[in-house]
N, C-alpha and C positions, 0 to 999 in steps of 0.2 A: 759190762758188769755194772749194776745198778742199786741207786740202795732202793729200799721196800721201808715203806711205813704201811703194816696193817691195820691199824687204829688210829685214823683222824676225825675229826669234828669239823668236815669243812665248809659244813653250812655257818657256823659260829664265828669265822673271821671274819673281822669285818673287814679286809678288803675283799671286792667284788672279783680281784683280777684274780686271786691269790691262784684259782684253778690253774690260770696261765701261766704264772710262775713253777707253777710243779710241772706242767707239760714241758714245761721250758727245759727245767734243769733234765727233767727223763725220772723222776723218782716215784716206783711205781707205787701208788697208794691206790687203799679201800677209805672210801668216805661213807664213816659210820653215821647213822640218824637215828635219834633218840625216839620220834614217831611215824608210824606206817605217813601219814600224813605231810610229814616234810620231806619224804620222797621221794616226789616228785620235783623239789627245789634243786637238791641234790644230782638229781636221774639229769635233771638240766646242766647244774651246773658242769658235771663228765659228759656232754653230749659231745660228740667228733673228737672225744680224749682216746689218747692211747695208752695212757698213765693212769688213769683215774678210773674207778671201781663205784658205783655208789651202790650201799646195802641197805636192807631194809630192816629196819628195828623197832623195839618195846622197848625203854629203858627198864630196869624194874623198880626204879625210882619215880615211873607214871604207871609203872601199872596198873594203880588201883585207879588215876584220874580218870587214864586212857584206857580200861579195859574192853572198851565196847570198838576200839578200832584195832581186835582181833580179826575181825569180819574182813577189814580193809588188807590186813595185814594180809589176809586168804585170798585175795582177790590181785593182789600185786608181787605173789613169790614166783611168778613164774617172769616177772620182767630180768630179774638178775640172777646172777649165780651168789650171789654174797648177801650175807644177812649179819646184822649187828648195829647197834650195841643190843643184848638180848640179854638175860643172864636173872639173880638171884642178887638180892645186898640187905645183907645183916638180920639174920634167922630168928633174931629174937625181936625186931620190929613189927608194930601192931598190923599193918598190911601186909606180912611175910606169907600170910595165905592165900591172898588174892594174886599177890605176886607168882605162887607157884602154881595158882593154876593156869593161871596166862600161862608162866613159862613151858611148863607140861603140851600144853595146846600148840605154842609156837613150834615146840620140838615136832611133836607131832606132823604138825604141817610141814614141816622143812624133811620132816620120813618118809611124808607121802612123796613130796616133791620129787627126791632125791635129789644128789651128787650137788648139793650146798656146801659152802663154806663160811663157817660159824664163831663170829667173833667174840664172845661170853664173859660178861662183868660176874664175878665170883665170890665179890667182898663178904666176908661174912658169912657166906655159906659155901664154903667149897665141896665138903661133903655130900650134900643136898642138889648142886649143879650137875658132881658125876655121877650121881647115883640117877638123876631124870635124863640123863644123854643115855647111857649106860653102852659097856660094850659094841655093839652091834648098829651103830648109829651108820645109817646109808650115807657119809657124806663126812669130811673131815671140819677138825675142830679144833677152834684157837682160845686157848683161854689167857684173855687179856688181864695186862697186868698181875698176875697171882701174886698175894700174899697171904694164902694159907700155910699149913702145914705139911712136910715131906709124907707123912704118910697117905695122904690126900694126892698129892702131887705124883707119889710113884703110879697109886692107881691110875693118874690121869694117863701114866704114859703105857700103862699097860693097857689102857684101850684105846692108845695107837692117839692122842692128842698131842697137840704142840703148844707153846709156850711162846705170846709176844711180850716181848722185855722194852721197860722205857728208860730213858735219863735218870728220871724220881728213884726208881728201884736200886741204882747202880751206886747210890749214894745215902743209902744206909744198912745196916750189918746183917738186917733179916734180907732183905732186897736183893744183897751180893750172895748169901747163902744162898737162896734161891736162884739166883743165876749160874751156880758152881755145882747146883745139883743137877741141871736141866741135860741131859746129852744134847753135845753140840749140833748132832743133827735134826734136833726139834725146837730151835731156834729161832723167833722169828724178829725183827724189831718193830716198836712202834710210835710214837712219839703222842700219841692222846692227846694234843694240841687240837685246842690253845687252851686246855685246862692244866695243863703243867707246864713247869716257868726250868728253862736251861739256864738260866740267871735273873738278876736280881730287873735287866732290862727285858731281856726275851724270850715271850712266850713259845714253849716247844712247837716244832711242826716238820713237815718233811722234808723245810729247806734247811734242818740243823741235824738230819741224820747224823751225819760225819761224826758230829757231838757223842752221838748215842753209841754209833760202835764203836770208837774209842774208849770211852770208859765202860762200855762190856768186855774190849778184848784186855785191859788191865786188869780187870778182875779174874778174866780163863787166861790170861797168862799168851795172847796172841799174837801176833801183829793184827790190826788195825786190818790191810787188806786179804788178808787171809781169812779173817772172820766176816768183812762185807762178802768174799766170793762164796762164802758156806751157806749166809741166812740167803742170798741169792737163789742159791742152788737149794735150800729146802724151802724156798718158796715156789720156785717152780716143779719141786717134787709133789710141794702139795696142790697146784694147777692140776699134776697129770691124771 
């Protein structure tokens, strides 16, 4: 039994070994990429990993720079089964249109493709994220980090989506709500490392899991290894 970080930034550490260190421990991660373009660094850095995932993404915080390596983005989805960081952030930002049509496009492409796994920044538009998946998306869907609203959120799980929870969320009151609303079997953890700090010395990542379920399972009220063997088991639910 193993932990899972679905959402890292492993191109962004700067140590070069750090890949090695995860293969080491056994912690299975997807290493997200903010552009079609660094995916190749990435595609490298998991090469001969049994641990490591690397996805292909659009932040939608470059979509507007990066719009034109949509093309590249169509031309590299059929290397992986994982896709991310992809998604939608703050609906009333002047680029929030250009963003959604990349986004629209990326979905699309990941429709054609099929049977993807979809890691999706939601900041600010949560509503506008499930309404472009919508229902009937060929291919399962994680929406990282959430902090929208419950009625947003139930729809996500009535179209059959999952939920990756980090440290950051577990330690403030909207955060824990949203962790106590989520069923436990749509679960997933993530550590978004190394843009979020487990303290005041160390940047989050998949070598501080432990961290992360722990102050998930004080909030559902678990033991600790009882909730690693759950997110476990609905990560490999979502594999099947």
């Amino acid at each position: 039994m193993y932990f899972i970080d679905t959402h890292c930034h492993l191109d962004l550490f700067e140590d070069n070994k750090f890949a090695d260190l995860i293969e080491h421990e056994k912690i299975y991660t997807i290493a997200v990429t903010n552009t079609p373009s660094v995916f190749f660094f990435t595609q490298n850095q998991a090469k001969n990993k049994k641990f490591i995932r690397a996805a292909l993404g659009l932040h939608p915080q470059l979509a507007s720079e990066r719009a034109k390596e949509i093309l590249l983005f169509k031309e590299l989805i059929h290397q992986t089964r994982y896709v991310g960081e992809i998604g939608l952030d703050n609906k009333k930002g002047a680029d929030f249109e250009i963003q959604k049509q990349v986004f629209e496009k990326i979905i699309d492409i990941c429709a054609q493709a099929g049977n993807k796994i979809l890691s999706i920044h939601s900041r600010g538009a949560e509503e506008e994220v499930i309404e472009i998946i919508g229902r009937k998306f060929p291919g399962k869907v994680i929406l990282h980090w959430y902090s929208g609203g419950l009625k947003p959120l139930e729809k996500a799980l009535e179209f059959g989506f999952n939920f990756s929870v980090n440290f950051s969320m577990s330690k403030n009151q909207n955060g824990s709500k949203i962790i106590n609303s989520i069923p436990i079997d749509r679960i997933l953890t993530e550590s978004d490392g190394p843009f979020q700090k487990i303290n005041s010395k160390n940047n989050a990542s998949p070598l501080n899991m432990n961290q992360t379920i722990e102050a998930i399972s004080l909030i559902r009220n678990m033991h600790p290894n009882d909730l690693k063997k759950q997110v476990y088991q609905n990560f490999f639910q979502l594999l099947s």
